[in-house]
N, C-alpha and C positions, 0 to 999 in steps of 0.2 A: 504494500500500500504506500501511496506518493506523501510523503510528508504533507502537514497541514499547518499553516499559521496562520493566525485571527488574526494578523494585523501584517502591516508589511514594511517594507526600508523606507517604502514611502512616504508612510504615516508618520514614519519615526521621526523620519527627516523635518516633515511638515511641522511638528507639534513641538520638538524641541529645536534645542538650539547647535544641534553637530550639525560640523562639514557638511552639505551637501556631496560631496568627492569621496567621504568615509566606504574604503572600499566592503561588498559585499562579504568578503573573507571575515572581517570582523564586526562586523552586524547581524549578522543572518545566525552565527554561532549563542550570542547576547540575546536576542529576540527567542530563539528554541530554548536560553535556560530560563528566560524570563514565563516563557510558558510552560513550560516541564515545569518548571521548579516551583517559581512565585504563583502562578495563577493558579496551579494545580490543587496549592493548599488552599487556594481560598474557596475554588470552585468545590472542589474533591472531584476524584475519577470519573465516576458514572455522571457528571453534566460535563465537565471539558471532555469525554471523550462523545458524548453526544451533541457537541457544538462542531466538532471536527468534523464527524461525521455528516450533519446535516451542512455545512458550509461546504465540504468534500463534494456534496453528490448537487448542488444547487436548491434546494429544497427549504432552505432558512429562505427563499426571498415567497414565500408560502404565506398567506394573510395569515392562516392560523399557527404562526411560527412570531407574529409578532414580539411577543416576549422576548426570544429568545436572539432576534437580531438586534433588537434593543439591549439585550444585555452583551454583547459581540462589541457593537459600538461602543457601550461603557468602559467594559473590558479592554480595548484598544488602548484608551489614553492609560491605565494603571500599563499596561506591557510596554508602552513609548517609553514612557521613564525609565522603568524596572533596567528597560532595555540599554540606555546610556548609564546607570550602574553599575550592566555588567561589560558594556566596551568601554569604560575606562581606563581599566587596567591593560587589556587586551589590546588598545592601540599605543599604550605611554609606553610598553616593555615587549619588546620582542624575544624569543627564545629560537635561541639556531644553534646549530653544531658547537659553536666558542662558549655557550650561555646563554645568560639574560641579558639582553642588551639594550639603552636605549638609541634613539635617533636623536644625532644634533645637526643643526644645518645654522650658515650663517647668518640666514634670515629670520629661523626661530629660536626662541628659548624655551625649554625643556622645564617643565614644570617638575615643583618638586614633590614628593611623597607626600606632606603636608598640603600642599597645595591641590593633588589629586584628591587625597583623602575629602577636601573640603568641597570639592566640587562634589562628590561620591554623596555626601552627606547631603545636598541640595538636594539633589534629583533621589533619593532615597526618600527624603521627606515628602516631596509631590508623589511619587509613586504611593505613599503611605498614605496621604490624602485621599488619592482616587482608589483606593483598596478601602478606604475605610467609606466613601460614597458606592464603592461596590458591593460592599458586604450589608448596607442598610437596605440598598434597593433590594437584595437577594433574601431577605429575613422579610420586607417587603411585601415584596411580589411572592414568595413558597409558593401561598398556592395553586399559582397556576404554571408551577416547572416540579413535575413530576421526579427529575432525576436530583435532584434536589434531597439529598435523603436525611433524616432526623439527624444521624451521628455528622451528618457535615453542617447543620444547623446549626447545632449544639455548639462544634469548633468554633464557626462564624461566631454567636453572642459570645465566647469565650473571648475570643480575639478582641470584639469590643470593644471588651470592659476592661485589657490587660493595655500595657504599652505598646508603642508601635516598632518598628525596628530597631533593635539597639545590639548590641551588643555583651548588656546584660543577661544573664539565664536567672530567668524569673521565677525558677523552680517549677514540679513537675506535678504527679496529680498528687492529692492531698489523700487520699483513701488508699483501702489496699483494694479497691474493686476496679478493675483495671476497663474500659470500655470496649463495647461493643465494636469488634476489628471488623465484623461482616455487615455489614450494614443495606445491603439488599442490592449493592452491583455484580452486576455478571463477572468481572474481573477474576 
């Protein structure tokens, strides 16, 4: 099956503020962890792999899919960001045969770790914005998106009520009843 992405270099391009020139090699990797990764926890399995699916075979543009192209669109601007998060590093540091290396040229300067970090931490925070506008419409709208299941619900008002990306570990579940791992996807 042909890879699928909600969103494109396009969009990325459009809504933030990278190169236009930012080649595909390191975009298109950014975008795939943005959505494996980031979106996956917010969506859970069984609706990201039913958005692919119905974007895949053309059937989202379906009157009775409205929901769910509306939530496509949502979803886009949280992965635009997500997405320059994760080519930041990917374009400041190259890895080849000698190492890690970066690029200098006469005409630019070479930002520093500090300085990436800071940008990282920008687009981090927008991304957390439109995650936290995505997870209200999703707790929202339940139900009328079937694949939507109680234990990715539950996540969702967890995520809520907790902080937003950090780097702190906010510690794990409070009980010893550990949740429900099968929650009604085919997977």
């Amino acid at each position: 099956m042909a890879e699928i992405l909600l969103s494109s270099e396009q969009f990325v391009k459009s809504v933030t503020s990278i190169s236009d020139n930012i080649a595909g090699k390191y975009l298109l990797p950014s975008l795939r962890e943005a959505q494996e990764m980031g979106l996956r926890e917010i969506l859970g399995d069984c609706l990201l792999d039913y958005l692919k699916e119905i974007v895949a075979d053309g059937t989202i543009e379906d009157t009775d899919k409205l929901v769910y192209k509306t939530l496509v669109r949502m979803a886009q601007y949280y992965l635009a960001y997500q997405t320059v998060v994760e080519v930041t590093n990917k374009v400041s540091y190259k890895i080849g045969n000698f190492g890690v290396a970066k690029s200098t040229d006469e005409n630019l300067q070479v930002a520093t770790q500090d300085e990436i970090g800071k940008m990282q931490y920008y687009y981090q925070s927008k991304a957390d914005a439109h995650c936290y506008q995505l997870q209200t419409w999703l707790l929202a709208n339940k139900a009328y998106i079937p694949q939507l299941t109680a234990c990715a619900c539950s996540r969702i008002t967890a995520n809520l009520k907790s902080a937003a990306t950090c780097g702190v570990w906010l510690g794990g579940p409070r009980g010893k009843q550990l949740p429900d791992t099968n929650c009604g996807c085919k997977r």
